[in-house]
Backbone as CSV, one residue per row, in Angstrom:
resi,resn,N_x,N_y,N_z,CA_x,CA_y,CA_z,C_x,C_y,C_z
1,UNK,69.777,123.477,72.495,70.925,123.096,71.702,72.064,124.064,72.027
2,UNK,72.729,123.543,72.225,74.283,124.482,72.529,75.377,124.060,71.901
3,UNK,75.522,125.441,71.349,76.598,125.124,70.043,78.458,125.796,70.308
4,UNK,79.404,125.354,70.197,80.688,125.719,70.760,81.988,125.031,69.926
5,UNK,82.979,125.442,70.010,84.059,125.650,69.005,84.559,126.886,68.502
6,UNK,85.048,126.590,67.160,85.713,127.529,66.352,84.484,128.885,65.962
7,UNK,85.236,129.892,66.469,84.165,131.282,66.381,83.923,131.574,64.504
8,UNK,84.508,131.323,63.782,83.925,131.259,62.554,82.992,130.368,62.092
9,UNK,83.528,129.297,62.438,82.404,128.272,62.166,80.746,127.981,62.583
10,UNK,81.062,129.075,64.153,80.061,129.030,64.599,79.069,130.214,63.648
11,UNK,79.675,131.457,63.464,79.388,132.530,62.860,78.645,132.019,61.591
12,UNK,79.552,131.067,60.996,78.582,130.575,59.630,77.278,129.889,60.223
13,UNK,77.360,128.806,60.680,76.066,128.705,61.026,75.004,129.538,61.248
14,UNK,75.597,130.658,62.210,74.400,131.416,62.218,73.953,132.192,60.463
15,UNK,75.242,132.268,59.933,74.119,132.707,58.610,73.258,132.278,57.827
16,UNK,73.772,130.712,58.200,73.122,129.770,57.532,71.540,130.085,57.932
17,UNK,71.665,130.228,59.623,70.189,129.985,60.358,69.371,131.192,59.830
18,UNK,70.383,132.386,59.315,69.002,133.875,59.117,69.343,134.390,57.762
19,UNK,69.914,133.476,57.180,68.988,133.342,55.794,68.443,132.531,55.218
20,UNK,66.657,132.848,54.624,66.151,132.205,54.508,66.225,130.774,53.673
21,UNK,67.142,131.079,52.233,68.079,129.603,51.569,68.756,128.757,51.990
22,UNK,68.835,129.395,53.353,69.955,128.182,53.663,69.752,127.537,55.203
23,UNK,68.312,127.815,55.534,68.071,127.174,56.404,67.944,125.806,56.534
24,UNK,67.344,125.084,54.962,67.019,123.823,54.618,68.345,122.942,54.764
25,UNK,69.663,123.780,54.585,71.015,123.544,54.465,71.805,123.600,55.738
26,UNK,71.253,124.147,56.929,71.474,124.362,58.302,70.643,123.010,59.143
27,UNK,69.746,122.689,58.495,68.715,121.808,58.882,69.384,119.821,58.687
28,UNK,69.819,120.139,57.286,70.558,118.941,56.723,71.863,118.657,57.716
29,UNK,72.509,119.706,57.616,73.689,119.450,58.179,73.528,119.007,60.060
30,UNK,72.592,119.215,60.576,72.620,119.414,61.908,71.864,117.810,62.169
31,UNK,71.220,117.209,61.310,70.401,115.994,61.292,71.761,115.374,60.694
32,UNK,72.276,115.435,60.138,73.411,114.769,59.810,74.189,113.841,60.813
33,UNK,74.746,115.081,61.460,75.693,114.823,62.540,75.017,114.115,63.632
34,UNK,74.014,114.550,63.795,73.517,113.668,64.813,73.146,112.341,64.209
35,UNK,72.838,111.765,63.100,72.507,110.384,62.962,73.774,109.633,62.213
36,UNK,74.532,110.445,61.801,75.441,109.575,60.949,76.140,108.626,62.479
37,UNK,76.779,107.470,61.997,77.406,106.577,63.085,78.440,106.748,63.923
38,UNK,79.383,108.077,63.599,80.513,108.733,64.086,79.892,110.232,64.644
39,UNK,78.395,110.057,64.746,78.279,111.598,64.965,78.722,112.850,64.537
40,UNK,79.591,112.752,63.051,80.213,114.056,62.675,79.610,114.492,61.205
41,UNK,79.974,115.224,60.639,79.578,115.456,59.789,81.027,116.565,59.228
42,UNK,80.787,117.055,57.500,81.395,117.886,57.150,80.867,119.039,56.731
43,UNK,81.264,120.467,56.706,80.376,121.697,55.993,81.325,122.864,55.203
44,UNK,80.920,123.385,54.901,82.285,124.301,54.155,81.393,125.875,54.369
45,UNK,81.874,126.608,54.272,81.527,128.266,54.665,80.858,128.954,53.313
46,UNK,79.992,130.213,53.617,79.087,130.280,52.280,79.929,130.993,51.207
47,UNK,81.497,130.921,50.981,82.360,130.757,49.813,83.372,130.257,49.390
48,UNK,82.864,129.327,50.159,83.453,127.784,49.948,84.932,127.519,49.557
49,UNK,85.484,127.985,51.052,87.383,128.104,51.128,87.261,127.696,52.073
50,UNK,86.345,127.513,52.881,86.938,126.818,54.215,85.724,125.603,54.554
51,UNK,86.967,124.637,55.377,85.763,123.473,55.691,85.605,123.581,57.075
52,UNK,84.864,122.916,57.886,84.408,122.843,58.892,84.052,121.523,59.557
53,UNK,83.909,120.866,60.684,83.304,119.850,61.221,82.491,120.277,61.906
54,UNK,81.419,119.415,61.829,80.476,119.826,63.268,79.860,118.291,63.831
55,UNK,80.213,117.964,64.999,80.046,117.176,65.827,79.357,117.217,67.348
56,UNK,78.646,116.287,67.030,77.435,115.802,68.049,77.597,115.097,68.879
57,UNK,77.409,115.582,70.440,77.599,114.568,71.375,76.191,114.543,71.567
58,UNK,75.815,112.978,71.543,74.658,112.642,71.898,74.144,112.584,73.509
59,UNK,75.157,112.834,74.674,74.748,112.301,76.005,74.395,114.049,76.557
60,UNK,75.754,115.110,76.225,74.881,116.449,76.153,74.311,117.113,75.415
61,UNK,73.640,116.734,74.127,72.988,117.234,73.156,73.992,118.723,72.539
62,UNK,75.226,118.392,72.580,76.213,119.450,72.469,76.806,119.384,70.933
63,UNK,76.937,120.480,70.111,77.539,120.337,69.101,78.585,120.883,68.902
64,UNK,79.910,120.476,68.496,81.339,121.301,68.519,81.873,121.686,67.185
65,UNK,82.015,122.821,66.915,82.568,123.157,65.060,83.702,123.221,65.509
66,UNK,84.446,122.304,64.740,86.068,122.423,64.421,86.465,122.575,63.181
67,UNK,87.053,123.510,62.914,87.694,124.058,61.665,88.891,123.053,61.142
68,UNK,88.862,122.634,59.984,89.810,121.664,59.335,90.812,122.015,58.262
């Protein structure tokens, strides 16, 4: 999986990934994007002032965070 975009957005994710609460919440969001019909999804940062996109290309298994 290779993940690319906005360097905060990416940064949250990773906190999402190494702490243990919010992996289930790293997990949701990433199944999201990949099945919803537009491939995108929405997420917000862990104090919740900023939003985020994260989008799935299905042909390179690539995900892009864009900050909104």
């Amino acid at each position: 999986m290779k993940l690319t975009g906005d360097a905060k957005g990416m940064e949250e994710l990773k906190y999402f990934h190494g702490n243990e609460g919010k992996k289930e919440y790293l997990r949701l969001i990433l199944n999201e994007a990949k099945t919803n019909t537009n491939f995108k999804t929405e997420f917000k940062d862990r104090t919740n002032t900023e939003r985020y996109s994260l989008v799935y290309n299905p042909v390179t298994s690539e995900f892009l965070v864009e900050k909104l």
